[in-house]
N, C-alpha and C positions, 0 to 999 in steps of 0.2 A: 914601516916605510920610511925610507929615508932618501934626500937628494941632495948631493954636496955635501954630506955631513950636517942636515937638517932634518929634523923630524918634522912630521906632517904637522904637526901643531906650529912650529917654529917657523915651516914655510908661510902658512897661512897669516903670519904677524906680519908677512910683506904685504900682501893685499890689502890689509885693515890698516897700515899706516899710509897708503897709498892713498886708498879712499879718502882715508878722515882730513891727512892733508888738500887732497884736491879739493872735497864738501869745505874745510876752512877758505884755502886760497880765491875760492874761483868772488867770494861776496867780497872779500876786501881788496880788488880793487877799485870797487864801487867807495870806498870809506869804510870809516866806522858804523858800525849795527846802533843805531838808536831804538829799536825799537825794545823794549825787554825779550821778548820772545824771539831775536835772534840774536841777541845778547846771550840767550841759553843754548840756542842751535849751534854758538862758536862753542862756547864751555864745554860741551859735550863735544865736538869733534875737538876740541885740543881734549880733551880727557883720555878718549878714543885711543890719540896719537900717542901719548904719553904712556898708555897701559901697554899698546903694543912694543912699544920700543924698548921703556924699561923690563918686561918681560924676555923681549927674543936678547938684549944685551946680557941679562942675568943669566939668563939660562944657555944660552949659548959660548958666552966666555969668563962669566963672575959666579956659575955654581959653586964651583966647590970651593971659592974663596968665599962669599958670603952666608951662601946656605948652611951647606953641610958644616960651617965653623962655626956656624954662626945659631941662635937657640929661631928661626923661622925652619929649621930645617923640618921641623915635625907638622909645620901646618903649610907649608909654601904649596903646596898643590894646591892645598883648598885654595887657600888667598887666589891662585894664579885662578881655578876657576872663577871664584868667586865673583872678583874682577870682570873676569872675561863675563862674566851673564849678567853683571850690574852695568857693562860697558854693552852689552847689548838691547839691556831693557833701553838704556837712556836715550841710544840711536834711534827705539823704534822710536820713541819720544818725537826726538830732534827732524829724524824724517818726517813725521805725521803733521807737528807742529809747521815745519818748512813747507810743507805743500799746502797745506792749509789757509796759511797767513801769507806768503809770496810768490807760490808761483803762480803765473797766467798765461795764456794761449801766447802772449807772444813776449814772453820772460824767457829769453831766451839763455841765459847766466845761471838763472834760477833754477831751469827746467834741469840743467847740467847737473848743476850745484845738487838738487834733489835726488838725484839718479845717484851720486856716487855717496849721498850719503845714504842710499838704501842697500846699495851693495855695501858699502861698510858693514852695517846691519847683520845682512846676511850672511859675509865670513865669520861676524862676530859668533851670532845664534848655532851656525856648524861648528865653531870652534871650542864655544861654548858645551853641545851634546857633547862633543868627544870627549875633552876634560871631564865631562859631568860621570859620564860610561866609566872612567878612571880613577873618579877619584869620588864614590857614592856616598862616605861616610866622614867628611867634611860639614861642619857646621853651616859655610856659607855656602855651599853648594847642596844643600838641601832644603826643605819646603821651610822652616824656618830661616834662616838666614836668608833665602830669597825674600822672604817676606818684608825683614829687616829691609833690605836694600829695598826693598820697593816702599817703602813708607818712607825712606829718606828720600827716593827719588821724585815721588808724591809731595812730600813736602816742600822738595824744589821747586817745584812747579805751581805749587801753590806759592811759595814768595814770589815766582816770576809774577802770577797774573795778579797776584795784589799788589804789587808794585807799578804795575803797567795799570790796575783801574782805578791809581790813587794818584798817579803819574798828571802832577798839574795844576791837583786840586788843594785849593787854599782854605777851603773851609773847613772848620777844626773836625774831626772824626767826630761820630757816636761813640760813647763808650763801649755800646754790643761790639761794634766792629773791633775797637783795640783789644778789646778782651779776646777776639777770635785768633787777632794776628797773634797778643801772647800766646795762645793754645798753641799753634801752628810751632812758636818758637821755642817754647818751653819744651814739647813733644820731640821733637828737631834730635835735640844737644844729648839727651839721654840715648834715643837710637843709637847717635852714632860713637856711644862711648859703648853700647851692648856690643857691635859689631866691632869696635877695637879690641875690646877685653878677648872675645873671643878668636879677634886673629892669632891672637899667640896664648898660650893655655900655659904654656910652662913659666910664663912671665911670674902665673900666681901672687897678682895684685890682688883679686881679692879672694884668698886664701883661705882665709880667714870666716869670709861668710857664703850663706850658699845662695849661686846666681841664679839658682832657677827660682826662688822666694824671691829674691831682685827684682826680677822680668820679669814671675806673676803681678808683684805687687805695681810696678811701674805699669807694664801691662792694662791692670784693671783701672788705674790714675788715668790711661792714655785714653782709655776708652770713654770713662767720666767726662772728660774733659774735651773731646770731640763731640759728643751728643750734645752736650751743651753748644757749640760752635756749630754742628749743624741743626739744631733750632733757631738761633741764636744770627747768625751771619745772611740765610733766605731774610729774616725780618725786617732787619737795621737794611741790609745792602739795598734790596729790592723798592724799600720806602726812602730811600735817602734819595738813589736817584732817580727816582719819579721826579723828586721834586729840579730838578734839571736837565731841561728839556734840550739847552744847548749839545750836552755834554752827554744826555742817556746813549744814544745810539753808539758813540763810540768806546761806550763802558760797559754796553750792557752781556759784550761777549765776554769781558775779561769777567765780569761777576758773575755771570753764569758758570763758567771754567772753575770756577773757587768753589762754587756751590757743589759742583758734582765731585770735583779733586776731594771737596770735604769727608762729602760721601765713602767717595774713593776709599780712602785712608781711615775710614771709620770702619769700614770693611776689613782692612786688613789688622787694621788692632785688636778687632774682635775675634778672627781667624789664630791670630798669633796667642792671644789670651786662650785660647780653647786649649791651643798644641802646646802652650805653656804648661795648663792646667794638666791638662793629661800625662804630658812627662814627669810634670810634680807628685803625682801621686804615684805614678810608679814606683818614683824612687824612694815613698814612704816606706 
């Protein structure tokens, strides 16, 4: 299907940059986001905006100059999906998040602002299936690589809300907690060097060793080192701020949020260690 010399996937980039522009515009005339949590709701609708545009300009007039010359030319579907379901998990995010924390019966900016970033969403998520129907045997567009992206997106969201329930406070940290927030960071930097290496395969950086031993081994470190963070983070967090009475109630959502993203994200390292293991022994 085509229209104007677009494909149905290249039309669908108008809508998604529409949305994601109007979900950014409509809060910054108010100012700047102070809040962390819609500090991330922008990041995510510029991310949005950025995927669609670089996408339909690439493909639409820069193919055959940068792809097919170029060495993405064997993995750029995947990436393109990839993208596109990482750009969609992030908006369910940014939508949920938004309604959540600002709209109200008579936010009336807000109520807008939410609305176009759900339809964002949901060009994304159809544009997303189709690519996925096209392009099945791509690393980031399969249950691996989603997973990647959703631990990185997981862990975004874990720095938001630990930023936002540490946001003010002058008292020196517990150690359990810094020790959570390194988990959180240390976890972070290797995901997303698994998901670069694998955007381009023919780069053959690491050639030399075999990445599936890589990402079992990081894998089972990841997992290690989250169980400890959620034993570890409920303890410290939950006793710390008891002891501040001023300051619990407008903390006690962001530390709840960290507790379950822990969760979260412990969930899917274990999940990804399983699909690890399993493909490692096949290829024994």
């Amino acid at each position: 299907m085509a229209l104007f010399g677009l494909s149905l996937s290249l039309i669908l980039r108008i809508p998604e940059m529409v949305f994601c522009a109007l979900a950014l515009v409509i809060p910054m005339f108010r100012g700047s986001m102070s809040s962390p949590y819609g500090i991330w709701c922008e990041f995510v609708w510029v991310f949005g905006l950025i995927v669609a545009v670089v996408i339909f300009v690439v493909e639409k007039w820069l193919f055959n100059i940068l792809i097919e010359g170029f060495v993405l030319k064997h993995t750029w579907d995947d990436l393109s999906c990839g993208l596109t379901l990482l750009s969609a998990l992030m908006l369910i995010s940014a939508s949920l998040i938004y309604c959540a924390v600002f709209v109200c019966a008579t936010c009336i900016a807000d109520i807008f602002c939410a609305i176009f970033s759900i339809l964002a969403c949901v060009v994304y998520v159809v544009d997303g299936v189709m690519l996925k129907l096209k392009c099945p045997e791509g690393y980031l567009s399969r249950v691996r690589g989603i997973l990647r992206f959703s631990q990185a997106l997981v862990a975004c969201l874990l720095f938001t809300a630990v930023y936002s329930c540490f946001k003010g406070v002058e008292n020196r940290l517990p150690g359990g907690l810094i020790w959570c927030i390194l988990v959180y960071v240390v976890c972070f930097v290797p995901t997303l060097l698994v998901i670069l290496t694998h955007l381009q395969k023919c780069v053959n950086i690491l050639k030399c060793c075999d990445l599936n031993m890589l990402e079992l081994v990081f894998d089972a470190v990841a997992v290690a080192l989250y169980v400890s963070a959620a034993i570890i983070w409920p303890v410290y967090g939950y006793k710390n701020y008891r002891r501040d009475y001023r300051t619990y109630e407008h903390r006690i959502h962001d530390l709840n949020l960290v507790t379950v993203m822990t969760y979260v994200n412990l969930g899917l390292y274990i999940a990804d260690l399983v699909l690890t293991l399993i493909e490692f022994c096949k290829s024994r």
